[in-house]
N, C-alpha and C positions, 0 to 999 in steps of 0.2 A: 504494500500500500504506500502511496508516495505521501510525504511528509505534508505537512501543512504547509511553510514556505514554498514548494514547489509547487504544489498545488496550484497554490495562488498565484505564482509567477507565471501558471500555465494560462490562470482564466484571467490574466489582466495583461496579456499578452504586454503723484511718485513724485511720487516728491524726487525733485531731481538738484542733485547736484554737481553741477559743473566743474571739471578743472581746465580754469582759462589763462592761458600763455598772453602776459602782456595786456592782462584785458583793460579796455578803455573804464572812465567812470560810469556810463554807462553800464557796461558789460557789468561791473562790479557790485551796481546795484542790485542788475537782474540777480546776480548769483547770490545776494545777501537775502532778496526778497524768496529764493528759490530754497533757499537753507530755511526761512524762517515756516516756509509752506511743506520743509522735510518735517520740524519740528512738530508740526501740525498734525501729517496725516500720522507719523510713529504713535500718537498719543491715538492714534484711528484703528492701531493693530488690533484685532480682535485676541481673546484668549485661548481659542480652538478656531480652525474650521468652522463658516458657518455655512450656509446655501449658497453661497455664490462667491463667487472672488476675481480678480481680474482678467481678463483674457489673457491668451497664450501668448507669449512675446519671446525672443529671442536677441540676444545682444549681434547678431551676423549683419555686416554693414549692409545696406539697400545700395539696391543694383544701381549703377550711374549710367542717365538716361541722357542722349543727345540734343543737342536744342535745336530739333530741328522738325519737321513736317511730322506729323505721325497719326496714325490708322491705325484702329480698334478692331479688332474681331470675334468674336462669342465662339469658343469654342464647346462650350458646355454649360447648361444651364439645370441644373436636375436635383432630385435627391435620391438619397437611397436607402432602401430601407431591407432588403433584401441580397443577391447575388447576381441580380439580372445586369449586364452591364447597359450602358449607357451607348447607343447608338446614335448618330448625325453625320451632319455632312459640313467637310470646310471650303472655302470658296477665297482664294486670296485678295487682299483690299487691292481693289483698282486706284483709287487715289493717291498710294503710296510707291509707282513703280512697282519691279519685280528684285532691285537690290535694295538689301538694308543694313545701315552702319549697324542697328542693333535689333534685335526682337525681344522683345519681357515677356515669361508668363508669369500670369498671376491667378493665381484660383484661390477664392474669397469661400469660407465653408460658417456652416453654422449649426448645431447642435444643442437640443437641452433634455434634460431629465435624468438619468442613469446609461450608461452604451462603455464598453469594452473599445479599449485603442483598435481600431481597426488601419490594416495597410491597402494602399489602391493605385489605381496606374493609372496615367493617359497614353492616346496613343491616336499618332496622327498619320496616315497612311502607313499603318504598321510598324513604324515609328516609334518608341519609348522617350518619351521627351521630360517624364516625367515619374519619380515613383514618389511614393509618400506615405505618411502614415497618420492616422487623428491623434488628439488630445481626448482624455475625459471628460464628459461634458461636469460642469453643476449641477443643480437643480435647476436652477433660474435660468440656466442659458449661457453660452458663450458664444463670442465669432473670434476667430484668427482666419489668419493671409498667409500665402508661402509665394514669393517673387524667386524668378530662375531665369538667369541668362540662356536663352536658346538658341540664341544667332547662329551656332553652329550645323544648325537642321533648315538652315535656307532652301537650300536645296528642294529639301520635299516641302517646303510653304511656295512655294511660286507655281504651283497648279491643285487642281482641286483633291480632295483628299477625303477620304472613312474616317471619320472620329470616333472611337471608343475610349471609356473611361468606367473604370468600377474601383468603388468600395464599397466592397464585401462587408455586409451590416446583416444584424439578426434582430426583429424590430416586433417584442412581443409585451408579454402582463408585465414582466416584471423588466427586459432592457427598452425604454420606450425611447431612445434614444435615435430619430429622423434626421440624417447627416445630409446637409443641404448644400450644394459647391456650386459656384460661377467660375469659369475657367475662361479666361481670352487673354488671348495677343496682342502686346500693341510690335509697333513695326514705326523703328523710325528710319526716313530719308540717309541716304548717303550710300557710302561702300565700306564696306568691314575689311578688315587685314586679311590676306589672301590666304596667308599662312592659317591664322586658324579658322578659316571659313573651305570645308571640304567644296568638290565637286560634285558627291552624290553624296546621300546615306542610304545603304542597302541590308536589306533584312534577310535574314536566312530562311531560306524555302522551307515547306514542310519535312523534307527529309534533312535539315539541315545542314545544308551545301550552298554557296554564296558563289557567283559570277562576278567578276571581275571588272569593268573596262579593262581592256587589253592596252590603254595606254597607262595605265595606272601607275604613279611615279610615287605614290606615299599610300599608305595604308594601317589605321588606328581602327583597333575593334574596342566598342566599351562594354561592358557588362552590369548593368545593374540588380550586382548580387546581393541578395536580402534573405537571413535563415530565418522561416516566421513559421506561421498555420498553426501554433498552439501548441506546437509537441516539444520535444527536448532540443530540435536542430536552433528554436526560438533563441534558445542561451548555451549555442553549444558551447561557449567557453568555459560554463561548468562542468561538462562533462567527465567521468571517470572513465581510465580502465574496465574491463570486466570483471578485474578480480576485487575490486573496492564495494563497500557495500553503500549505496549511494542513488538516490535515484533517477540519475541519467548517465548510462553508461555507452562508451563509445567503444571499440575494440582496442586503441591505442591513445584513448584519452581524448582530449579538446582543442588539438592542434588542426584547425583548418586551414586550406590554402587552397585557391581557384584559380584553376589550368583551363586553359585554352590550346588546342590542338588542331593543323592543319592537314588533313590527310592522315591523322594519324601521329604526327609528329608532333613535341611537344612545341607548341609555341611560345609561349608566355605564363609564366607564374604571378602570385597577387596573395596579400594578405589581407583575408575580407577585413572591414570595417566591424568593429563589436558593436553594433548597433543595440539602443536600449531604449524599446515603445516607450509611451507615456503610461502602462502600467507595469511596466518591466520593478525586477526586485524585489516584487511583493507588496509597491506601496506607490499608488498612484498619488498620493499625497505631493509625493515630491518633483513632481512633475507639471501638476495642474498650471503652474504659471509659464515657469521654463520648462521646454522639453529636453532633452539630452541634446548632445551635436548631432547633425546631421538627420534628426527622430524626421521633420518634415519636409526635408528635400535631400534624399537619400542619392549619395552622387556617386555615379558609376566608375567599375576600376578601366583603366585605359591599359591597352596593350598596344605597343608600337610595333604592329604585322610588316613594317615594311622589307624586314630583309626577307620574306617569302612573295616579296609584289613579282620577282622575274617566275616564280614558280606556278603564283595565281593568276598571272596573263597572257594563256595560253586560249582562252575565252570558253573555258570547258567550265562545268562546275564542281567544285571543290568543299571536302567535307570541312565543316568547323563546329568542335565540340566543346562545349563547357562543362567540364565535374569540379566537384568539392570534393575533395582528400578527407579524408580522416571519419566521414557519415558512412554510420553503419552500413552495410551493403540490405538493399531493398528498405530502407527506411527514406521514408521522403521527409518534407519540409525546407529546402531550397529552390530559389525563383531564380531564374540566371538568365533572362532576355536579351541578347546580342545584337546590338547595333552596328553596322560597317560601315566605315569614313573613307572615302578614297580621295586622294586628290591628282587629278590627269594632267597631264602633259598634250597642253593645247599643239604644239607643232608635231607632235609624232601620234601616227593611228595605233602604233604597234610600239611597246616598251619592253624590251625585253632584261632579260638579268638573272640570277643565278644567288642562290643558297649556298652561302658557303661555310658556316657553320653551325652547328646545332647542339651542344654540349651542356648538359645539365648533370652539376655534382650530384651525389648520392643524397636522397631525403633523408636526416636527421631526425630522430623522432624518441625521444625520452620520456616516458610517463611512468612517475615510480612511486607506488602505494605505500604509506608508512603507519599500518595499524596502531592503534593507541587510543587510551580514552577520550584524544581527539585527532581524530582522521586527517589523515594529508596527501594528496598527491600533488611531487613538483615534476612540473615540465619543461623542455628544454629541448626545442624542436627548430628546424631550422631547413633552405632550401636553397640553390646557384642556379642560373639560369645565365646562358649567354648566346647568343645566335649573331649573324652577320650576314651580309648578301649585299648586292649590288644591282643597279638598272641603269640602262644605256638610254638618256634624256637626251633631248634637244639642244639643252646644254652642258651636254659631258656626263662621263660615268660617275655616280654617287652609290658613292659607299657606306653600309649603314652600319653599325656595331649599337647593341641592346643587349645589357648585361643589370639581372637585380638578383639581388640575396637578400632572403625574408629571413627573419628569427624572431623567436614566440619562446618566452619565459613565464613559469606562473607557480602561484602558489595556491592550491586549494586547499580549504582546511574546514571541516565542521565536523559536531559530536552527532551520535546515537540519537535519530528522532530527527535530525537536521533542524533544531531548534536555535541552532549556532551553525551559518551557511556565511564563509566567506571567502572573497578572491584578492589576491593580489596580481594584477596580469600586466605582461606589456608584449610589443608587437613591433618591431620594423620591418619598415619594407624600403628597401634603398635603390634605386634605378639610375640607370644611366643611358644616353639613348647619345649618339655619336653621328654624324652627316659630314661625310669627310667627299669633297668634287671640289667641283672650282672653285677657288679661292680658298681662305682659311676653314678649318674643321669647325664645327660646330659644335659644341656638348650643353646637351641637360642632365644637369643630377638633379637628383629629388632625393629628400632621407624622408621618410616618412612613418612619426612613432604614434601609436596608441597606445590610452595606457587604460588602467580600470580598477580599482581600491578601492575595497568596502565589505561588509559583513550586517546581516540582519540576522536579526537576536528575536528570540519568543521570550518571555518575561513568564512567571507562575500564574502573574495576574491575565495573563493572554495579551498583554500590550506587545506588537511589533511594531519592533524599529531598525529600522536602515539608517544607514551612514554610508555615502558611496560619493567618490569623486572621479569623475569622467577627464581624460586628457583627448585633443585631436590635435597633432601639432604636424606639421611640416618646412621643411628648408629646402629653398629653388637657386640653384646657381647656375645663371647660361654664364657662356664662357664662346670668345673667338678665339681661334688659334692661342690657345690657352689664356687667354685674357679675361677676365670678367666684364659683363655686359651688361647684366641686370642680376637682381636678386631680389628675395623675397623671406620674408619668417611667418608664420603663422602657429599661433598658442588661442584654442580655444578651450578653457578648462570651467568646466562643472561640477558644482559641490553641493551635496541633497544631505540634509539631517531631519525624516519624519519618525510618529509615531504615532499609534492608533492602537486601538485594540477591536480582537477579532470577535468572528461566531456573535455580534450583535446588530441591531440592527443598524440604519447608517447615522440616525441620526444622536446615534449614542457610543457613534466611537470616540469622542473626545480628541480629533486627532489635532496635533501641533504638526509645523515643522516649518524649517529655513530651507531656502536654494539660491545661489549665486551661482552667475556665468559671468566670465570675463573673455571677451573673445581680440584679440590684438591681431593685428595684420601691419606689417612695415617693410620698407626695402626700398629699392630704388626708382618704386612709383607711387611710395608717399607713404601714409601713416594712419592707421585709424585703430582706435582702443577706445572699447564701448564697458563698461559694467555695470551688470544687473545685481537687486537681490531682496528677496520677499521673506515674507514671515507670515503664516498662517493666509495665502493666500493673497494678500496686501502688497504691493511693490513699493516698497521703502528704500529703492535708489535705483536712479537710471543715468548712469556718470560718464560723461564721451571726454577723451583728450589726449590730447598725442605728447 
């Protein structure tokens, strides 16, 4: 019989103040006037949880939009209350040309009563442009917004297009919870950077095998991998061994990694995201205001296919498979939808080029059970991947190198009953992607760490509490001919301290709790550090400053 916390992690799947650099008198007022209206609403905090609390908000900077022309379009308008997805038709704005510096989506949702975090897609000529996941509602009601650069999916916006979109919702006596979304586009005037604006985006046929253009000079497959549907793959980072007594057991423990394979060959490795619903941990308490990083715009891993472009431009079709490592064999609960990014070579019909390396170290995989009257398994799992290849372009042969090593350390540790469940985990995935033709080489590295600290406790009294701090960080360094060009840091970090108590009804859990995000982004295109942070549902500070 699976423990209580598990349980429950299965079924729950402003005061503001400023820091101003140099501020004028003005400026100084507003922020004394904005301090004296923190003092105010603190004196506003509630002593529990009551029926309602603020909307869902996130400290993630808003997309920056062009000041230029720009055209709306409804992509979806619906609710959903059930599993029926969402059918329509898109039509691109005439008004706006068929190029654009940028395209926003934004889908506006709304929710009240009782409802379980559910996750849902869009999808625009088959398309994945979009995955996501809800908040818990209130009582009284919530609305939240999720904004998402989509420029990248030009391509399939400039003729008419199938829109589908579902979230999966169970809409009965007791979840009465009606999830209501608006989803469009807007589309501003101008031309986007060539570079990151493909030529097509193509989807993989039903036997999953993708065509080419035969002039095809670059090639990014993204994957937007998500372990959900309720079961154990939800939090496979908990996962044990089989020989631990535990209840989610995997045959080699909680180390996941997503492979991509072309023909059979491994192409690309990735260490998913530990993604954490808005009921995740057993206590949606800490969630209600901030979601986790990434809970509602869930961003796909990219793989740089191009040193297979001379192999996949022969204009046959070509298999491309996505698995997760380490999920029990015949067990499901991963979603892995495959987008393909090409970008061609306008002077030549025909690119050819060649595969010339293919070399993946041995997977690493340590999962070690340490019986005691409080349980432990550490892991220490780890992957190399490096491929190469080249294509004969219009201008000159380019040479590709794409080399990343992922590594997964953790600590698992809880007593008999799992009334004491905690992790300490972290995660890199480190890339390097190499464009070596005319003129100087080119390189991107990426380091990119996750990390995850926290433990929920059951008390005699039946109060659970969580304590969990979420990390998403990454570091970008291009480089010419060895030189640096640009760079980039990002530290989005989450901190959730609730508690409640169980097996009563809701409006006698007495629940408390704190959550702050501080999400920073800086480098060589500027600067932006937002922080949040609530108490009992209340946002008691929203701080921007660089």
């Amino acid at each position: 019989m699976r423990s209580r916390i598990v349980m429950s992690m299965l079924a729950g799947a402003t005061l503001l103040a400023s820091t101003l650099l140099g501020a004028s008198p003005a400026q100084a007022a507003e922020t004394k006037t904005q301090a004296a209206d923190t003092k105010a609403q603190v004196a506003d905090v509630p002593a529990e949880f009551g029926t309602d609390w603020h909307d869902p908000i996130t400290a993630a900077p808003p997309i920056k939009k062009p000041a230029t022309k720009s055209c709306q379009v409804t992509l979806a308008d619906t609710e959903f209350r059930d599993f029926t997805p969402y059918q329509g038709t898109y039509t691109p704005p005439k008004a706006c040309g068929d190029h654009w510096s940028k395209v926003v989506l934004r889908l506006d949702g709304t929710v009240a009563g009782r409802q379980y975090d559910r996750l849902g897609y869009l999808h625009v000529g088959g398309v994945e442009i979009l995955r996501t996941s809800t908040p818990e509602p209130s009582p009284d009601g919530i609305k939240w917004s999720v904004e998402k650069d989509v420029t990248r999916y030009s391509a399939t916006f400039r003729s008419a297009q199938d829109v589908e979109m579902l979230i999966g919702n169970v809409v009965d006596d007791t979840y009465t919870g009606v999830i209501g979304v608006k989803a469009t586009l807007t589309f501003y005037e101008g031309r986007p950077a060539a570079a990151q604006t493909p030529d097509r985006v193509l989807t993989l046929a039903a036997d999953s095998t993708v065509t080419t253009p035969r002039n095809t000079e670059r090639i990014v497959a993204e994957v937007y991998a998500t372990g959900s549907g309720g079961g154990c793959e939800e939090f496979w980072y908990l996962a044990v061994p089989d020989s631990a007594p535990y209840s989610c057991q995997a045959d080699k423990g909680p180390y996941r990694e997503v492979q991509i394979k072309v023909d059979g060959q491994l192409a690309g490795i990735a260490a998913p995201f530990p993604n954490v619903w808005t009921g995740g941990w057993s206590d949606p308490f800490l969630w209600y205001v901030i979601p986790g990083p990434r809970a509602f715009d869930v961003k796909p891993i990219e793989y740089d296919l191009t040193p297979f472009a001379g192999l996949l431009n022969d204009g046959r079709p070509h298999h491309v498979d996505v698995s997760v490592v380490g999920v029990p064999e015949g067990q499901s609960g991963w979603s892995v939808p495959v987008n393909v990014l090409v970008w061609q070579d306008a002077q030549r019909a025909h690119v050819t080029g060649k595969l010339t390396l293919d070399r993946a170290g041995k997977l690493a995989n340590s999962s070690t059970y340490t019986p005691g009257s409080e349980e432990r398994v550490d892991t220490d799992a780890g992957h190399r991947l490096t491929t190469a290849g080249y294509v004969d372009t219009s201008h000159g042969r380019v040479r590709t190198t794409v080399d990343r090593t992922l590594a997964n350390t953790s600590v698992h540790r809880w007593i008999d009953g799992e009334n004491m469940d905690g992790l300490d985990a972290t995660w890199t995935d480190d890339e390097s992607v190499t464009a070596d033709g005319r003129g100087p080489a080119r390189t991107t590295a990426t380091h990119r760490t996750y990390t995850m600290n926290g433990a929920t406790t059951i008390g005699t009294d039946d109060r659970l509490r969580t304590v969990l701090t979420l990390g998403d960080r990454a570091a970008v360094v291009d480089t010419r001919d060895g030189r640096r060009t640009g760079w980039s840091r990002l530290d989005d970090t989450y901190t959730g301290d609730a508690t409640y108590t169980l097996n009563v009804p809701r409006d006698q859990r007495h629940a408390v709790g704190t959550s702050s995000e501080r999400y920073r982004l800086y480098g060589s295109g500027g600067c932006y550090d937002r922080s949040l942070t609530t108490a009992q549902g209340v946002l008691t500070e929203d701080r921007s400053g660089c």
